[in-house]
N, C-alpha and C positions, 0 to 999 in steps of 0.2 A: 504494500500500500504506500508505503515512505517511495516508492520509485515513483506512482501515479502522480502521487502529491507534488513531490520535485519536477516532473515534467512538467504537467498543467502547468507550474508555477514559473517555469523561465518562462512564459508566453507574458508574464505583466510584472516581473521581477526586471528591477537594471533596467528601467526604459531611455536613462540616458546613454545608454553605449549603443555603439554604432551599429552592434548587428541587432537591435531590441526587432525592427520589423519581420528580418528573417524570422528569428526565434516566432514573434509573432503567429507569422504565417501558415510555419507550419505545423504548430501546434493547431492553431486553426482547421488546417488542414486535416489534422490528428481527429478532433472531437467535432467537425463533419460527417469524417467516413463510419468511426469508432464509437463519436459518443451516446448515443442514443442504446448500443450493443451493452456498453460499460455500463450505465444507470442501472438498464437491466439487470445484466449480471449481479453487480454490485447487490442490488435491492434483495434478488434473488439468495446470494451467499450469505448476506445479514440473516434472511429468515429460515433459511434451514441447515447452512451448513460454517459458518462459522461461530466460535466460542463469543459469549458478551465481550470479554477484555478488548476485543480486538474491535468491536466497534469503534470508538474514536478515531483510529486510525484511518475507518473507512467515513468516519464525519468528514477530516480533515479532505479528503480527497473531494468528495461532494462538495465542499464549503468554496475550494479550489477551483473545481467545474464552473460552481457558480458567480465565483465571483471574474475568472475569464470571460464568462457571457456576459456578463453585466454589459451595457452601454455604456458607457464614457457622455458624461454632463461636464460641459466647458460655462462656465456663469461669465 
């Protein structure tokens, strides 16, 4: 789960370095093809086959999903 988490998260980690749009991108690209499969599963594994401890870890990943989709508000 700490890998999911780390991925999603260079897509809106470090947006001042040069490569932030790559990164961007293809993580983009990532939870286009993937993510709708990932919540799935995800949801799936929470309710029958992973231990409670390890929920968090799978919040952390959700929280991640979610906040890469977020829209971006410029005031």
């Amino acid at each position: 789960m700490k890998f999911l988490r780390d991925l999603i998260h260079t897509g809106i980690s470090n947006d001042h370095e040069e490569n932030f749009e790559v990164r961007k991108d293809l993580i983009q690209q990532v939870m286009n093809q993937f993510g709708q499969q990932l919540v799935s599963q995800i949801l799936h594994a929470c309710c029958f086959c992973l231990p409670p401890y390890t929920l968090p870890d799978v919040a952390e990943v959700v929280w991640e999903m979610m906040i890469f989709d977020r829209p971006v508000r410029k005031s």
